[in-house]
C-alpha positions, 0 to 999 in steps of 0.5 A: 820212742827213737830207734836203736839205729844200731839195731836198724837193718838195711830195708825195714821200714821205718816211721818218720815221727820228727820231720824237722829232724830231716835235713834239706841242705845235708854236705856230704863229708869224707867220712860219710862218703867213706862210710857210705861206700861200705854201706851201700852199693855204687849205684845207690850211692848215686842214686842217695846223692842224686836225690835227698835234696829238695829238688828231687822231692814231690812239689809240696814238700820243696820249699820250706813253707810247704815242707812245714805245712805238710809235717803231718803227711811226711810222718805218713810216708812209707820210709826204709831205712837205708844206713846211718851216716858217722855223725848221727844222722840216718838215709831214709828211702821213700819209694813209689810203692806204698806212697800211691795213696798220698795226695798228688802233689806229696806223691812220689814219682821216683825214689827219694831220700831224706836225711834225717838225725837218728831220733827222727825216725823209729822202727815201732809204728806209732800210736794213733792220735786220738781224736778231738 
């Protein structure tokens, strides 16, 4: 079930149960920038708009064949969630820690950012698939 993203507090952690909902060529608008500069501090917003494009995300995951390859293992990144941006979107942290133990080329080497719609993500850790 998506989240409430209104109940959403800065830092929980949060689940990726919709990777097609994130968006990999995202425009910031004056309204996001507006907002943003009330939700987070300077240096974040740096930090948010310095890497939640492709580019700054782990090799298998860059170009959009290996994006979709890797839907499942996305699912399985440690994610915070950062704020929502004014039109149904919502910025997700995927940090250093809590992602050691994805595979080399899905790992993490800094901090990065996906944006992703609202109902892309949930607070509530899914059940697992049961097996074949």
């Amino acid at each position: 079930m998506p989240i409430l993203a209104s109940a959403q507090t800065k830092g929980d952690r949060v689940y990726i149960i919709a990777p097609e909902k994130i968006i990999k060529t995202y425009t910031f608008t004056a309204d996001d920038d507006k907002a943003l500069k009330k939700l987070v501090t300077k240096e974040e917003l740096a930090a948010i708009k310095a890497h939640y494009t492709p580019g700054s995300w782990p090799r298998s995951i860059q170009a959009p064949t290996g994006f979709k390859m890797n839907a499942d293992s996305i699912k399985k990144y440690v994610a915070y969630f950062v704020c929502n941006l004014p039109y149904g979107q919502s910025i997700v942290q995927i940090t250093v820690e809590g992602n050691e133990e994805m595979s080399e080329f899905l790992r993490p080497k800094k901090p990065f950012y996906f944006v992703i719609a609202k109902e892309g993500i949930t607070a509530d850790e899914p059940e697992p698939k049961k097996g074949n």
